[in-house]
mmJSON file of the N, C-alpha and C atoms, coordinates in Angstrom:
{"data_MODEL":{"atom_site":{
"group_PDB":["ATOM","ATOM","ATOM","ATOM","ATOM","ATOM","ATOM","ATOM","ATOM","ATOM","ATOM","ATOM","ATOM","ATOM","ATOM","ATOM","ATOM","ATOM","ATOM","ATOM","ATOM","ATOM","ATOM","ATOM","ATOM","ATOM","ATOM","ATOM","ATOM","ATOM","ATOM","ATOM","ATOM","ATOM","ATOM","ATOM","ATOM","ATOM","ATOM","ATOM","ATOM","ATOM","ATOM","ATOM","ATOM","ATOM","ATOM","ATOM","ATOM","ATOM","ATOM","ATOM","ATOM","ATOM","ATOM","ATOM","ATOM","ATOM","ATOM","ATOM","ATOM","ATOM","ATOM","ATOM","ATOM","ATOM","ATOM","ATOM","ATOM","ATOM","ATOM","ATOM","ATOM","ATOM","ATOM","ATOM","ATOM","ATOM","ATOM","ATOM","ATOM","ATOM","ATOM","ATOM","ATOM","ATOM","ATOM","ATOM","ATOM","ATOM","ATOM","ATOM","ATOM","ATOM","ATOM","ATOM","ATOM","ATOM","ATOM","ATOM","ATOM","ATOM","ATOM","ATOM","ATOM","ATOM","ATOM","ATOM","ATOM","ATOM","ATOM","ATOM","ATOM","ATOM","ATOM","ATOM","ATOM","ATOM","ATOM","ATOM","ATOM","ATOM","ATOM","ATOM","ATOM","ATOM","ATOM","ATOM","ATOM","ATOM","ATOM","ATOM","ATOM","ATOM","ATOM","ATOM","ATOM","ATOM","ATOM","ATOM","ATOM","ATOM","ATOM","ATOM","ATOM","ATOM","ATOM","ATOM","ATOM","ATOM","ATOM","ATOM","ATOM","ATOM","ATOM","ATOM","ATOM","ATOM","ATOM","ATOM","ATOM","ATOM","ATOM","ATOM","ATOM","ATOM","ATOM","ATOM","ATOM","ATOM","ATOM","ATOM","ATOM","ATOM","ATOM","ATOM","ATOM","ATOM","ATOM","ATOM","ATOM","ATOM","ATOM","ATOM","ATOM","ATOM","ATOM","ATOM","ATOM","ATOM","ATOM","ATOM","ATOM","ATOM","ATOM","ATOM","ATOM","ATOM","ATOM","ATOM","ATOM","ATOM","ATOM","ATOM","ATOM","ATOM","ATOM","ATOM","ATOM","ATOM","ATOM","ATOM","ATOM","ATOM","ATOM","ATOM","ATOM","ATOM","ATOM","ATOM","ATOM","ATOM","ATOM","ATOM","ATOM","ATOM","ATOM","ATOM","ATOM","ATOM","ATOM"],
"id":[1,2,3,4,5,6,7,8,9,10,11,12,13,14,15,16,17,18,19,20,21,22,23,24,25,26,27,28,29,30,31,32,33,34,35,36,37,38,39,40,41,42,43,44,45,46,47,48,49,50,51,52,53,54,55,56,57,58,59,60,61,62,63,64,65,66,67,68,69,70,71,72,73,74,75,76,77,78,79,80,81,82,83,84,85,86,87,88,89,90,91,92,93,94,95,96,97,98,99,100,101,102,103,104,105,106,107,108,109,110,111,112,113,114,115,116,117,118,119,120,121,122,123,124,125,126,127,128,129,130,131,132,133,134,135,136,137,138,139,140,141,142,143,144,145,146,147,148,149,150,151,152,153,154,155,156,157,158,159,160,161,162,163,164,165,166,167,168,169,170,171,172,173,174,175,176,177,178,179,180,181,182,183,184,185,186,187,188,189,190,191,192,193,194,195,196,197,198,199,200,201,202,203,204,205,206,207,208,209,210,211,212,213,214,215,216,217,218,219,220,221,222,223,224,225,226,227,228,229,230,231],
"type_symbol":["N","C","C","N","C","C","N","C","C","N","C","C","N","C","C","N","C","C","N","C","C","N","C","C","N","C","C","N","C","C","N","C","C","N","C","C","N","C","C","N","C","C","N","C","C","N","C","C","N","C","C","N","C","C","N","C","C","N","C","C","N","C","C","N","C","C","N","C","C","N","C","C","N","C","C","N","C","C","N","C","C","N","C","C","N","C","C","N","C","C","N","C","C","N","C","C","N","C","C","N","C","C","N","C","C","N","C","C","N","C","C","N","C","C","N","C","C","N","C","C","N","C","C","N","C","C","N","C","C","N","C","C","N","C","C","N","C","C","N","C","C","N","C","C","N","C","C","N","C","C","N","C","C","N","C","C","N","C","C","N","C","C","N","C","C","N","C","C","N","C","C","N","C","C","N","C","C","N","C","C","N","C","C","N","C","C","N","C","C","N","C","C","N","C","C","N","C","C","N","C","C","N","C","C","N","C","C","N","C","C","N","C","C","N","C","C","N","C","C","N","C","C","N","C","C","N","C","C","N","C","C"],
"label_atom_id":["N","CA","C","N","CA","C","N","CA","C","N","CA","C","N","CA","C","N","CA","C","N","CA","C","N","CA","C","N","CA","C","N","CA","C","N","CA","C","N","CA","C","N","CA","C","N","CA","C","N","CA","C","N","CA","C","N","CA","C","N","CA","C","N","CA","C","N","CA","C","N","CA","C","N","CA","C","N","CA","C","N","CA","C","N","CA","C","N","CA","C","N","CA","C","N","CA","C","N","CA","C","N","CA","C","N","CA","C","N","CA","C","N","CA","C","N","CA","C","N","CA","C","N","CA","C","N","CA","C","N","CA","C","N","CA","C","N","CA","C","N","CA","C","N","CA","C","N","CA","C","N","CA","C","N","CA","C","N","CA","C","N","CA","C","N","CA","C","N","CA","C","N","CA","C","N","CA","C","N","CA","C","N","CA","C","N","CA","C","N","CA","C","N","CA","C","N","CA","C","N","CA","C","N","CA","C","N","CA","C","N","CA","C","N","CA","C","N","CA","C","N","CA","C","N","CA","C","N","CA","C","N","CA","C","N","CA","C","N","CA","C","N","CA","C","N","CA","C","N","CA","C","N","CA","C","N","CA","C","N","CA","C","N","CA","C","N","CA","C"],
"label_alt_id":[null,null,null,null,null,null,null,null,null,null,null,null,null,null,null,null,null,null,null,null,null,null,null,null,null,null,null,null,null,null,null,null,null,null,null,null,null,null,null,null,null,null,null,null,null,null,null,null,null,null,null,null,null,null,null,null,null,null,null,null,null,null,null,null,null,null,null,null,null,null,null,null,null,null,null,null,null,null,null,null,null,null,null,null,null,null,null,null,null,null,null,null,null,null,null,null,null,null,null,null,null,null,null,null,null,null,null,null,null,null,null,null,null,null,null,null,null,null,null,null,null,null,null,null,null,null,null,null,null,null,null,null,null,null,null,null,null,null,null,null,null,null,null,null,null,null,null,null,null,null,null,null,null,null,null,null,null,null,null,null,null,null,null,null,null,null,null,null,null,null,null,null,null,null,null,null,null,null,null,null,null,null,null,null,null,null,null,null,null,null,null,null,null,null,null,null,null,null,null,null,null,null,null,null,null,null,null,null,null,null,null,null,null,null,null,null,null,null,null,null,null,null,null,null,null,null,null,null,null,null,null],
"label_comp_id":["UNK","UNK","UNK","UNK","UNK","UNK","UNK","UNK","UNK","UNK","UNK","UNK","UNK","UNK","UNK","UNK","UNK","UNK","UNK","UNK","UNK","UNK","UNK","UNK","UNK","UNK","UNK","UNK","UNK","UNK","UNK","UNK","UNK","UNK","UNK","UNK","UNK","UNK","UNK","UNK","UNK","UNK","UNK","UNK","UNK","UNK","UNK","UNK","UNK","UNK","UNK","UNK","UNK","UNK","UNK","UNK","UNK","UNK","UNK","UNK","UNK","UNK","UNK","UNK","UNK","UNK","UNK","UNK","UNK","UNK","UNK","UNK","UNK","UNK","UNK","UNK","UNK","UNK","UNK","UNK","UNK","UNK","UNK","UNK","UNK","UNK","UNK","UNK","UNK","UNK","UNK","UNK","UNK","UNK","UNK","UNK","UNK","UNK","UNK","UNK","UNK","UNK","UNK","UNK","UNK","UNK","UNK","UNK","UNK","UNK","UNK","UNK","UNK","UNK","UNK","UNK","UNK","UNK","UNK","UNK","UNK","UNK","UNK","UNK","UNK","UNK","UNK","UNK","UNK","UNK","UNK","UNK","UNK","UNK","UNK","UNK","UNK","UNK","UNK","UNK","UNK","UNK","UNK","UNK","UNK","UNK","UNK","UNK","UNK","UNK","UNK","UNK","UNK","UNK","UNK","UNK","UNK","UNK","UNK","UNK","UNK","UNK","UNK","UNK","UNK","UNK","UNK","UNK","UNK","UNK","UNK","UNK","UNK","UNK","UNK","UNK","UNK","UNK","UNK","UNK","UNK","UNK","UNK","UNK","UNK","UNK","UNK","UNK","UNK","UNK","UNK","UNK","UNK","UNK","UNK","UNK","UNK","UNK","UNK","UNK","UNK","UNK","UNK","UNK","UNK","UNK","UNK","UNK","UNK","UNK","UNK","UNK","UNK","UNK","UNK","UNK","UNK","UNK","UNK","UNK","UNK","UNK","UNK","UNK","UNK","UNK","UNK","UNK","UNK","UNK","UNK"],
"label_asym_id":["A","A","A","A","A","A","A","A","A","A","A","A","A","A","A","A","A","A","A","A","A","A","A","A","A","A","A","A","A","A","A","A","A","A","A","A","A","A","A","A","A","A","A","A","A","A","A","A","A","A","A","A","A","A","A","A","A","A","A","A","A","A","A","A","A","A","A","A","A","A","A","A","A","A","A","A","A","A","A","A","A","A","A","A","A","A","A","A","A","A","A","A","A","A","A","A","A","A","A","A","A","A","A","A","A","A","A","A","A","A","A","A","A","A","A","A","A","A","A","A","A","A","A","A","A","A","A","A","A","A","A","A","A","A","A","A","A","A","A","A","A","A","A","A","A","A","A","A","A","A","A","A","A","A","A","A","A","A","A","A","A","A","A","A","A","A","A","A","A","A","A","A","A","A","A","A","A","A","A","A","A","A","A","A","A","A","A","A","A","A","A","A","A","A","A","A","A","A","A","A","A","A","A","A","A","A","A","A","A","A","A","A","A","A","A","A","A","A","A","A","A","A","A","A","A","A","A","A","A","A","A"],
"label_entity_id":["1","1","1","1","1","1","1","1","1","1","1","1","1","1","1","1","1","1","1","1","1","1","1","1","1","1","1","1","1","1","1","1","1","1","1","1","1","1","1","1","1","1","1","1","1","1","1","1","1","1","1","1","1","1","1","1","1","1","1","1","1","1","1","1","1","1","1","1","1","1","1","1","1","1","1","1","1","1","1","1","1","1","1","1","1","1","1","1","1","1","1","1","1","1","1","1","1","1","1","1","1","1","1","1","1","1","1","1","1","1","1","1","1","1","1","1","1","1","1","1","1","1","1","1","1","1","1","1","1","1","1","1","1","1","1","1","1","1","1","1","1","1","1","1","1","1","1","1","1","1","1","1","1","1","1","1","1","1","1","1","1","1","1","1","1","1","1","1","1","1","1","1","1","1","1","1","1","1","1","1","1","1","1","1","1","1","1","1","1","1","1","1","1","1","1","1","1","1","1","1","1","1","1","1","1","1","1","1","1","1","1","1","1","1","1","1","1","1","1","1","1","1","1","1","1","1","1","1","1","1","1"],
"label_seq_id":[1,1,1,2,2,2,3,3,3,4,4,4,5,5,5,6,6,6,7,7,7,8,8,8,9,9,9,10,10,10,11,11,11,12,12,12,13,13,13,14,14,14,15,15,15,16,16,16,17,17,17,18,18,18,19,19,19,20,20,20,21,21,21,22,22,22,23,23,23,24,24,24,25,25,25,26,26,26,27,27,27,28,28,28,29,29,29,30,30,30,31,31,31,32,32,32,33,33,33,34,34,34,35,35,35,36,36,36,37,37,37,38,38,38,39,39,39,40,40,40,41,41,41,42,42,42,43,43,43,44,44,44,45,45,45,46,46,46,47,47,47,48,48,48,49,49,49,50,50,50,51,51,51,52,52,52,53,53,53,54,54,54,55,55,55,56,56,56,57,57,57,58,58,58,59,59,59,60,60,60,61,61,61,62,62,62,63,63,63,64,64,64,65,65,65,66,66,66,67,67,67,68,68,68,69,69,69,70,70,70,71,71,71,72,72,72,73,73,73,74,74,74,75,75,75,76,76,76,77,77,77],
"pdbx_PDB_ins_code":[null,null,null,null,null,null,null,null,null,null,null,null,null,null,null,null,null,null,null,null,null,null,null,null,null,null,null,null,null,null,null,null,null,null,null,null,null,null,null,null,null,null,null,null,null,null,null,null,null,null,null,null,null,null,null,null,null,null,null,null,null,null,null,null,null,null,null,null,null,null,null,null,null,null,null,null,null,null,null,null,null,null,null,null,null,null,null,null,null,null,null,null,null,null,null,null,null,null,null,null,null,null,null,null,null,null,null,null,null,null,null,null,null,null,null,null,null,null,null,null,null,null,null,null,null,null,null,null,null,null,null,null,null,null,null,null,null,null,null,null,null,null,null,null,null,null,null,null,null,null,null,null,null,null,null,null,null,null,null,null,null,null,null,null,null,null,null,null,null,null,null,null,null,null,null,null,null,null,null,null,null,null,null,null,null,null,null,null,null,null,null,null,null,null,null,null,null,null,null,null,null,null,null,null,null,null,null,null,null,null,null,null,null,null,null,null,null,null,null,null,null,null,null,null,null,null,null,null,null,null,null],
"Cartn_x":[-11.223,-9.813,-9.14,-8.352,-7.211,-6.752,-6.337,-5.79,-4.203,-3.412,-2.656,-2.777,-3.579,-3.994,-4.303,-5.614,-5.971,-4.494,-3.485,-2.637,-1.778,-1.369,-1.134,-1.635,-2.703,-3.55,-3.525,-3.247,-3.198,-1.46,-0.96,0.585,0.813,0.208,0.57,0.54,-1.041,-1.598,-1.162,-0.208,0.819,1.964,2.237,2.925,4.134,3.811,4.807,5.659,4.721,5.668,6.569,6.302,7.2,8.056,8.438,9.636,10.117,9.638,10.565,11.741,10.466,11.167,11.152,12.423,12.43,11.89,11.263,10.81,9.306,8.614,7.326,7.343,8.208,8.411,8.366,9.398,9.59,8.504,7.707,6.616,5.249,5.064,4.305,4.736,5.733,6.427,5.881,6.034,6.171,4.78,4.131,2.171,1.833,2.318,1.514,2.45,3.518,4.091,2.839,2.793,1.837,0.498,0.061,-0.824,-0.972,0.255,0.057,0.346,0.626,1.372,-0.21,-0.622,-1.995,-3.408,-3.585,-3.757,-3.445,-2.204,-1.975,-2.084,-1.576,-2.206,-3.909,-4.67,-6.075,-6.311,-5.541,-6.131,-4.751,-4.09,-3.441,-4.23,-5.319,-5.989,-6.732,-6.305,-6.77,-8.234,-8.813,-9.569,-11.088,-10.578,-11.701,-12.372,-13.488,-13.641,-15.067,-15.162,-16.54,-16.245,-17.007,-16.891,-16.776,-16.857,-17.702,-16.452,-15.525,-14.184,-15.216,-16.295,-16.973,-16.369,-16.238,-15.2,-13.748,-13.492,-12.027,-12.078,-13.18,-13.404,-13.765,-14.453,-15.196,-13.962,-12.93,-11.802,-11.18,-10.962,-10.126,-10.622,-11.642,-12.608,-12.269,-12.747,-12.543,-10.738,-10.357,-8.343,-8.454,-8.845,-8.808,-9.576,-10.776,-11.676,-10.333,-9.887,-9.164,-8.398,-7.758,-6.771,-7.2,-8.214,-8.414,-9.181,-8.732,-8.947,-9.967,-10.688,-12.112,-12.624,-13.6,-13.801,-15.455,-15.86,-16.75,-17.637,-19.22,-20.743,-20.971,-20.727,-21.16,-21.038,-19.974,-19.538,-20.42,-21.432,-22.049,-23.107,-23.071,-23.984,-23.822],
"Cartn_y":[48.339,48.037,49.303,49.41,50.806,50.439,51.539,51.599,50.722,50.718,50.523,48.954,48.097,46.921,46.259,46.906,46.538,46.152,47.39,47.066,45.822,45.835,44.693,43.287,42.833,42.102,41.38,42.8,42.417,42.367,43.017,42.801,41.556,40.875,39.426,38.218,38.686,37.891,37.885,38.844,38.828,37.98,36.921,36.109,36.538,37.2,37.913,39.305,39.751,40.761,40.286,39.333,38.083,38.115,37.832,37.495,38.625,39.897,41.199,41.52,41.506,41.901,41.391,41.531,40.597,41.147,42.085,42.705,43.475,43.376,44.105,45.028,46.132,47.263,48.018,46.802,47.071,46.875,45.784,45.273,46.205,47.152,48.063,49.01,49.489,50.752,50.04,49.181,48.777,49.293,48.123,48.258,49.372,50.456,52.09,52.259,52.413,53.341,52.613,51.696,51.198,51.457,51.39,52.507,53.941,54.393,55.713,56.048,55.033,55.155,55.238,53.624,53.795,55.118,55.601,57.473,57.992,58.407,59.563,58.892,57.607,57.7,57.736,57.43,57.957,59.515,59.828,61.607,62.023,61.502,62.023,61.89,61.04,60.683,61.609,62.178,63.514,62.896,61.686,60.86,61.503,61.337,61.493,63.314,63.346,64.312,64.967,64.891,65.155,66.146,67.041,68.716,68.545,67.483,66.973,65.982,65.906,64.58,62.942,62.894,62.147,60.511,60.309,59.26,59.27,60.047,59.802,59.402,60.054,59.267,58.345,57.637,56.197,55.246,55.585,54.917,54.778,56.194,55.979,54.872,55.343,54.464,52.577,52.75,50.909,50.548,51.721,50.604,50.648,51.723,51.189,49.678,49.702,48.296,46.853,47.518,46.168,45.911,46.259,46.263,45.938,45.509,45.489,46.431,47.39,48.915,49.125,49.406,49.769,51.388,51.752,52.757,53.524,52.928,52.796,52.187,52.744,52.161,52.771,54.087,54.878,53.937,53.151,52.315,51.249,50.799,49.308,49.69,48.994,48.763,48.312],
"Cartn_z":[-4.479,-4.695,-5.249,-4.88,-4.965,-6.502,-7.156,-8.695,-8.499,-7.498,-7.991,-7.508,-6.298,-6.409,-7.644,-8.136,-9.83,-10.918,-10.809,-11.524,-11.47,-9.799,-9.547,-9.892,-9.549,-10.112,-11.516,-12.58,-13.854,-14.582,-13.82,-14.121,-13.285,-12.551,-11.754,-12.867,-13.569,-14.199,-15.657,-15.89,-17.679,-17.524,-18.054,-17.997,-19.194,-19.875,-20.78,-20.427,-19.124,-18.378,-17.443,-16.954,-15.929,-16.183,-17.846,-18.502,-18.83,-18.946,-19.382,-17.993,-16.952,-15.729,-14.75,-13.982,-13.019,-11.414,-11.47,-10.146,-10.564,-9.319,-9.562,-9.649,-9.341,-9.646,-11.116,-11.664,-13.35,-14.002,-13.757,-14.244,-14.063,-13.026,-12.721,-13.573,-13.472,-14.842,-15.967,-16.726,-17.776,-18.355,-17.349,-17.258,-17.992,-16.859,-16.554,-17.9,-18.061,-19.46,-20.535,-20.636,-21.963,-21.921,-20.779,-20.899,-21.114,-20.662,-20.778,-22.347,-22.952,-24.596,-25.262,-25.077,-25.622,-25.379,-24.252,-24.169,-25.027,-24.803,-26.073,-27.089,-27.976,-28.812,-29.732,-28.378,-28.391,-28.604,-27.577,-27.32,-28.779,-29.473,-30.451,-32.128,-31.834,-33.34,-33.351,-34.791,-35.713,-36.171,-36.277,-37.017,-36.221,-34.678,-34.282,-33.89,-34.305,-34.584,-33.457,-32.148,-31.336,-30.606,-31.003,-30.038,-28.404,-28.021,-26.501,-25.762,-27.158,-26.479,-26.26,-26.52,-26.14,-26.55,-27.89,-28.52,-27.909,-27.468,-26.862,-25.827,-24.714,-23.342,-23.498,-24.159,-24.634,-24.422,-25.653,-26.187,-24.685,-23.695,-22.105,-21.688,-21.241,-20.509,-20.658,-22.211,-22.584,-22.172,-22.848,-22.316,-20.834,-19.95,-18.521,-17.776,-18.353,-18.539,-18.762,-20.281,-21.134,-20.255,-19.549,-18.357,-17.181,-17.115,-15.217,-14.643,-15.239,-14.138,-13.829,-12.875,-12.415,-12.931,-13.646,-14.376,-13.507,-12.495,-11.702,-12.026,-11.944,-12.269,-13.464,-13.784,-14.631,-16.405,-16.624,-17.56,-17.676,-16.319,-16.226,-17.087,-18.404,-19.544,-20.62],
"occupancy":[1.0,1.0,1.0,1.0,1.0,1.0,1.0,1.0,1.0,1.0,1.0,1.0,1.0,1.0,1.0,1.0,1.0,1.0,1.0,1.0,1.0,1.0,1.0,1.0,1.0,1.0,1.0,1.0,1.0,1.0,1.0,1.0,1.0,1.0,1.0,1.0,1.0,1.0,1.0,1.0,1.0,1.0,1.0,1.0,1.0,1.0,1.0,1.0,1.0,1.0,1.0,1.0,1.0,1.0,1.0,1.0,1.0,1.0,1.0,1.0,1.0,1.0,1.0,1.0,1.0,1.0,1.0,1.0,1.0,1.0,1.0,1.0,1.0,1.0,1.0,1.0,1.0,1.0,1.0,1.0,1.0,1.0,1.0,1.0,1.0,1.0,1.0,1.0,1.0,1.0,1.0,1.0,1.0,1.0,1.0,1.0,1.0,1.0,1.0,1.0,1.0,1.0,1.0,1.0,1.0,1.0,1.0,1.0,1.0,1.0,1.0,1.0,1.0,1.0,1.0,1.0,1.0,1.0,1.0,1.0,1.0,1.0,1.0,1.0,1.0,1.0,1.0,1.0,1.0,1.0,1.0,1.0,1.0,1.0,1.0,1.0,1.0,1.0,1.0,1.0,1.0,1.0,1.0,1.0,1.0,1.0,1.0,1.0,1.0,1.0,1.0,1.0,1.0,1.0,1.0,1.0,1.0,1.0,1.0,1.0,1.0,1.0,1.0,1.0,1.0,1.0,1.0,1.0,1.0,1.0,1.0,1.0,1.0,1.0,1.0,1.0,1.0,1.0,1.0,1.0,1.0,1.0,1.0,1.0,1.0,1.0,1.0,1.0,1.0,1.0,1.0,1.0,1.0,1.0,1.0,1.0,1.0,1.0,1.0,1.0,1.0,1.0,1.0,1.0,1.0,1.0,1.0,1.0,1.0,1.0,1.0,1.0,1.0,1.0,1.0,1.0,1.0,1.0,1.0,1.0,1.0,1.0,1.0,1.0,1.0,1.0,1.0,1.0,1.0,1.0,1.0],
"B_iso_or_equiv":[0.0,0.0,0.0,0.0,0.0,0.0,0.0,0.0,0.0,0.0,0.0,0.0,0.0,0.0,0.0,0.0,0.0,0.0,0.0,0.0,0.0,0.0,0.0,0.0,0.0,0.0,0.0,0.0,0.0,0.0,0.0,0.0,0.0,0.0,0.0,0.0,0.0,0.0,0.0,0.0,0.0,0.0,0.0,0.0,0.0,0.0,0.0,0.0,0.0,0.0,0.0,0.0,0.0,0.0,0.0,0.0,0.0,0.0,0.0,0.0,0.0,0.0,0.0,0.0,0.0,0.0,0.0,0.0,0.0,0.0,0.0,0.0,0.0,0.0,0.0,0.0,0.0,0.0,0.0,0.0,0.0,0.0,0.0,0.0,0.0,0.0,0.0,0.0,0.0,0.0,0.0,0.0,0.0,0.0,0.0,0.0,0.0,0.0,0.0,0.0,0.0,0.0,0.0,0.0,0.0,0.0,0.0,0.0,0.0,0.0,0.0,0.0,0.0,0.0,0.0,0.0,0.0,0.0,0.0,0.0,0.0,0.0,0.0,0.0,0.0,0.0,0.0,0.0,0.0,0.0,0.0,0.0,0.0,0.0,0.0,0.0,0.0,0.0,0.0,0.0,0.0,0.0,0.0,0.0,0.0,0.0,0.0,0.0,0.0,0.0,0.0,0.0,0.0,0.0,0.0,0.0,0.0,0.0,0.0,0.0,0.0,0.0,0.0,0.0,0.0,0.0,0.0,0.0,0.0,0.0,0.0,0.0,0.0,0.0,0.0,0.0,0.0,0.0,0.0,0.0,0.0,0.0,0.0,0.0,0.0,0.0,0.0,0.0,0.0,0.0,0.0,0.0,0.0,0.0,0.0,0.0,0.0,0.0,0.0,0.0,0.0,0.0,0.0,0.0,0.0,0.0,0.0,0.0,0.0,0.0,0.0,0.0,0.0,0.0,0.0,0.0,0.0,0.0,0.0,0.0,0.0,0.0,0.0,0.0,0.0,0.0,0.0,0.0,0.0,0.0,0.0],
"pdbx_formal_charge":[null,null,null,null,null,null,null,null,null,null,null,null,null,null,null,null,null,null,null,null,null,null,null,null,null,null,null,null,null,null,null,null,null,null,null,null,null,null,null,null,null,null,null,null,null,null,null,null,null,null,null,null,null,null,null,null,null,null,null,null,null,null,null,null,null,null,null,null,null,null,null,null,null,null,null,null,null,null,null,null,null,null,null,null,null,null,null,null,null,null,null,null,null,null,null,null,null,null,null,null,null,null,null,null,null,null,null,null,null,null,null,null,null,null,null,null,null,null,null,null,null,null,null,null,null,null,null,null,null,null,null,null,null,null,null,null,null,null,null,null,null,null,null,null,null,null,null,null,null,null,null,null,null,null,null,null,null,null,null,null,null,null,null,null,null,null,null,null,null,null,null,null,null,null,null,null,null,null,null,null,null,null,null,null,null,null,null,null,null,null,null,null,null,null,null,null,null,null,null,null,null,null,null,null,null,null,null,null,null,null,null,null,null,null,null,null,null,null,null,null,null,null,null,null,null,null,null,null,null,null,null],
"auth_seq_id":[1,1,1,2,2,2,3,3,3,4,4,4,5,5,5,6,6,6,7,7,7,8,8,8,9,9,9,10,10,10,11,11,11,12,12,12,13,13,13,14,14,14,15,15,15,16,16,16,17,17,17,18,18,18,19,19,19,20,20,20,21,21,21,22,22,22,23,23,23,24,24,24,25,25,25,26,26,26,27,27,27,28,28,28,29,29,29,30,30,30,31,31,31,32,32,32,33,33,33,34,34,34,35,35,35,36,36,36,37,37,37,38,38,38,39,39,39,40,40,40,41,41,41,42,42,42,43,43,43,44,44,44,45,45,45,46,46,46,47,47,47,48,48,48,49,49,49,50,50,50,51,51,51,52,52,52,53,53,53,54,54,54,55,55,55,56,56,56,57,57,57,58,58,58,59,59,59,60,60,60,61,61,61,62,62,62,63,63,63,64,64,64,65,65,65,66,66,66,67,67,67,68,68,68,69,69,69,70,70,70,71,71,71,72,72,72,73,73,73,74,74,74,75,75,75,76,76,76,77,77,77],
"auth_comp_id":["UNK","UNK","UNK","UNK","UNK","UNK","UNK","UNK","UNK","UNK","UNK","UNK","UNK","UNK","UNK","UNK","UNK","UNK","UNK","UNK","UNK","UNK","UNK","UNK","UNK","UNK","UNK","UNK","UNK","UNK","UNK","UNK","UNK","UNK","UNK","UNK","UNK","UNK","UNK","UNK","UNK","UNK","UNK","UNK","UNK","UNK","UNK","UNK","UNK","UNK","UNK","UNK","UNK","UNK","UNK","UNK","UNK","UNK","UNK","UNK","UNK","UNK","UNK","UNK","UNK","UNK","UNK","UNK","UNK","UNK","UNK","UNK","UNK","UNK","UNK","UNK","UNK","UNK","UNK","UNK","UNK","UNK","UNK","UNK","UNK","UNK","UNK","UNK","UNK","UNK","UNK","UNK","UNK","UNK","UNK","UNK","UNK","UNK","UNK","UNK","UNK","UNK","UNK","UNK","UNK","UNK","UNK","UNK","UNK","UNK","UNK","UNK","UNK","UNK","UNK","UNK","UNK","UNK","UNK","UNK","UNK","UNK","UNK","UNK","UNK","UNK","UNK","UNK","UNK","UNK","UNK","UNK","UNK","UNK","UNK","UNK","UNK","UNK","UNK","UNK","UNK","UNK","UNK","UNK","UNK","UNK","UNK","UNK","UNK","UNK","UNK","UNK","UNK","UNK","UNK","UNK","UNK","UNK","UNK","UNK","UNK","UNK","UNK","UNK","UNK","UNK","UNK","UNK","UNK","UNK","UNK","UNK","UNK","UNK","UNK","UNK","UNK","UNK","UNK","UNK","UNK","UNK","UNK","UNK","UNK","UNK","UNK","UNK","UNK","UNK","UNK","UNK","UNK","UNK","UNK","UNK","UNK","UNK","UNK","UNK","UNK","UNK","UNK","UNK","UNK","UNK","UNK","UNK","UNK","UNK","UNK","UNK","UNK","UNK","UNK","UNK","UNK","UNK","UNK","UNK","UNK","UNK","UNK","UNK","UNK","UNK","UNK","UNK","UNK","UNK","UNK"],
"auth_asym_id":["A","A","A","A","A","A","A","A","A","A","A","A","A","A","A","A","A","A","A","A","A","A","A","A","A","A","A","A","A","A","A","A","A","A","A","A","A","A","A","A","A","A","A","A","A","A","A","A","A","A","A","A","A","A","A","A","A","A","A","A","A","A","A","A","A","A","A","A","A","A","A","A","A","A","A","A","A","A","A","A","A","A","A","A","A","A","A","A","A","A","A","A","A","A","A","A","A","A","A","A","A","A","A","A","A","A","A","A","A","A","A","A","A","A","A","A","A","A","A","A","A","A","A","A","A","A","A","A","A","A","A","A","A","A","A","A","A","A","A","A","A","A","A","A","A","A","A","A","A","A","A","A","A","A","A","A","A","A","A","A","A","A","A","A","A","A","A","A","A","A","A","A","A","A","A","A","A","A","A","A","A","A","A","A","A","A","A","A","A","A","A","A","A","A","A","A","A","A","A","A","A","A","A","A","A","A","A","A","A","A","A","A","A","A","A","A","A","A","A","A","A","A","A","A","A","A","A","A","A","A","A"],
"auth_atom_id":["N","CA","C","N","CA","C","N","CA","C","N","CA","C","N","CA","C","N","CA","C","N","CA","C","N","CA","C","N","CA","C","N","CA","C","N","CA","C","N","CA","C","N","CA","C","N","CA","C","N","CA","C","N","CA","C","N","CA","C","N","CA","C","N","CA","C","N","CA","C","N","CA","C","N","CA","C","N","CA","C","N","CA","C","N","CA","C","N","CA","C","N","CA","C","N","CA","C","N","CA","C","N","CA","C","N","CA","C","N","CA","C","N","CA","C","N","CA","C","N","CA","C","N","CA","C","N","CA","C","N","CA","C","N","CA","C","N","CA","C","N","CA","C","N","CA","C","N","CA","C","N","CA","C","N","CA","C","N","CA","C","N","CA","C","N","CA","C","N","CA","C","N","CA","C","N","CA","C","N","CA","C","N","CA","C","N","CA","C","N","CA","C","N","CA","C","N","CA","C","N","CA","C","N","CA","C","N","CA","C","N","CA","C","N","CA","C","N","CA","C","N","CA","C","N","CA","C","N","CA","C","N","CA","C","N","CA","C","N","CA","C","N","CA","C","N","CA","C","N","CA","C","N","CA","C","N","CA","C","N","CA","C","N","CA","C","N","CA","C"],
"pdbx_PDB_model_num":[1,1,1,1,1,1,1,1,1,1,1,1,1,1,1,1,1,1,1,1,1,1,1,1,1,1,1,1,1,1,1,1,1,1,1,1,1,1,1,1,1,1,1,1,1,1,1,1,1,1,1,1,1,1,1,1,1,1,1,1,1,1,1,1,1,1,1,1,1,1,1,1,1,1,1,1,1,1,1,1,1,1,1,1,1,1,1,1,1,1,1,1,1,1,1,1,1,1,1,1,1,1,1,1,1,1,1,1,1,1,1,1,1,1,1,1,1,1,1,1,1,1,1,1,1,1,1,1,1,1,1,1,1,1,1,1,1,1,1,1,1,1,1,1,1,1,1,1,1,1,1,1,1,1,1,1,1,1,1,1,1,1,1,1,1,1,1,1,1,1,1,1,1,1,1,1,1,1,1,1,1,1,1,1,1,1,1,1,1,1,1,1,1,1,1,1,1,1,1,1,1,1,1,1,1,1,1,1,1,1,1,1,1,1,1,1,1,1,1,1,1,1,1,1,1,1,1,1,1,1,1]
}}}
């Protein structure tokens, strides 16, 4: 399934984005901006501290998961 199917999928299935907007369009923006919010504020925490980014890809990885998003095989464990 294509990334932006997935999105679809899970912006179908928010019943609280329904009500923000009235077109799938908006509702796809909405999606992707909040994701893209939650990112940076991952890749913005001073907290985490791994020479390797390793905790920060972790953190990508899981919000793409929390969302639907397919992250491939490499995640299956």
């Amino acid at each position: 399934m294509s990334l932006l199917d997935e999105i679809f999928v899970e912006v179908s299935a928010d019943t609280r984005m329904r009500l923000l907007a009235p077109n799938l369009a908006q509702l796809t923006e909405q999606f992707c901006y909040r994701m893209l919010e939650e990112i940076q504020n991952i890749i913005r925490d001073d907290q985490l501290d791994d020479p390797e980014c390793f905790a920060r890809i972790e953190q990508i990885v899981c919000l793409f998961e929390k969302h639907g998003i397919s992250t491939g095989g490499r995640h299956d464990f």
